[in-house]
Phi, psi and omega in degrees: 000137198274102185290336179306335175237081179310167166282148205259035153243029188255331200301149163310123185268146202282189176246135211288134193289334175325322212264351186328283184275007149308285193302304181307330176291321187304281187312321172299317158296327154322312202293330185295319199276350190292158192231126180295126192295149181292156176303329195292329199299184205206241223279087197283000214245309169309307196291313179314318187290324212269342159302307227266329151332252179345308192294327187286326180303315180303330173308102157334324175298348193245009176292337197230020188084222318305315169316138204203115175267141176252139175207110218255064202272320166260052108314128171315158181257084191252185187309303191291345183251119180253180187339255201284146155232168156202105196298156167220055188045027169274043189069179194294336187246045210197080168203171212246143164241133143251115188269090190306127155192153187293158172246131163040069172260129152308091171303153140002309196254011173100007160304126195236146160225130182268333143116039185268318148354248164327305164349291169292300181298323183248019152207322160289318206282311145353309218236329183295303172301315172136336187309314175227130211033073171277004139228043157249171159305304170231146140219168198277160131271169174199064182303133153270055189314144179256248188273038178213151175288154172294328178309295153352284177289337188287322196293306180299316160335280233285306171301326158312311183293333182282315196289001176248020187310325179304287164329278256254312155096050184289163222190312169231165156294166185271156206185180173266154176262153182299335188287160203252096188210154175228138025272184185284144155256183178236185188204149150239142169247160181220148172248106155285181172282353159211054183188154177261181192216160173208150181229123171265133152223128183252149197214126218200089157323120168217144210288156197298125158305322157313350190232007195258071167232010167252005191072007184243119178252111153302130141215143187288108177256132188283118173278146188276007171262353196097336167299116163269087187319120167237132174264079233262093157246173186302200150292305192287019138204068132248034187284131164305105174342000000 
């Protein structure tokens, strides 16, 4: 036997595409309760993954399975590790990925950044390379916008991506996507070396930490046409997760 070609019930299996837009809806519906991190916090992108972790858990879909969200918070924050996974028991390497990160922040002394960088490098590039779910199809983004409207953010995403369209191995434009969720997200596709890919990207307002005095956090889910949904949510349920 040729070790180099295993039997091909040893081979990695994709993660079945039915559950794609089940799961990407759970996080979409999840997203109006997250509670905007307090100023003291030092890594706001954790606290935020560890609200919408917990909110995904409390979902009755996921008590008996087969879908199982994973979130590896304690594990170093290394190349290799991303946000979100989400198993469906097909083995370690059959899983759905999501990579989180802010958009357009205010620092402490006032400083603004918009964080498109990082977006690309250290996340879409992540799944380009191979780094994160390298032998799947698809996986997700999840921009946490600050100080910007999601329209905003999309428009900038979308010019960033183009101008690295190369790097990035785009096959299309970035755009909306077909899968059936509400509000619409959008997607890029890409070709790997031996394979295509597709990256959701969803984008998700949350008010100005600074401005978060009134006991109320909007946040906002983006329709992939530019329409922005804003969700009001109360005080009671922004008791900490």
């Amino acid at each position: 036997m040729n070790s180099a070609s295993p039997p091909q019930s040893w081979r990695i299996k994709l993660f079945p595409k039915s559950y794609v837009p089940v799961l990407l809806q759970d996080i979409l519906d999840a997203l109006p309760s997250l509670k905007s991190p307090p100023e003291d916090v030092t890594r706001p992108e954790e606290h935020l993954n560890r609200q919408l972790y917990t909110l995904l858990m409390r979902n009755r879909r996921y008590y008996s399975g087969p879908i199982e969200p994973s979130y590896e918070h304690w594990l170093p924050d290394l190349k290799g590790r991303v946000d979100f996974c989400f198993k469906c028991g097909k083995g370690t390497e059959t899983y759905f990925a999501v990579e989180a990160k802010r958009l357009f922040i205010t620092y402490p002394g006032g400083k603004k950044a918009d964080l498109l960088q990082a977006y690309i490098d250290e996340g879409m590039m992540r799944f380009i390379k191979g780094r994160y779910a390298p032998f799947q199809e698809s996986s997700a983004m999840l921009a946490y916008v600050f100080d910007a409207t999601c329209a905003e953010a999309r428009s900038r995403v979308k010019a960033a991506i183009e101008n690295r369209r190369h790097e990035l191995r785009l096959t299309a434009d970035f755009g909306t996507s077909a899968l059936k969720v509400k509000p619409p997200i959008d997607e890029t596709r890409h070709v790997l070396e031996s394979k295509p890919f597709v990256i959701y990207h969803i984008f998700a307002q949350l008010s100005p930490r600074h401005a978060d005095n009134l006991g109320v956090l909007a946040v906002n889910h983006l329709c992939a046409d530019g329409t922005e949904v804003v969700h009001p949510v109360s005080s009671g349920h922004r008791e900490e997760r």
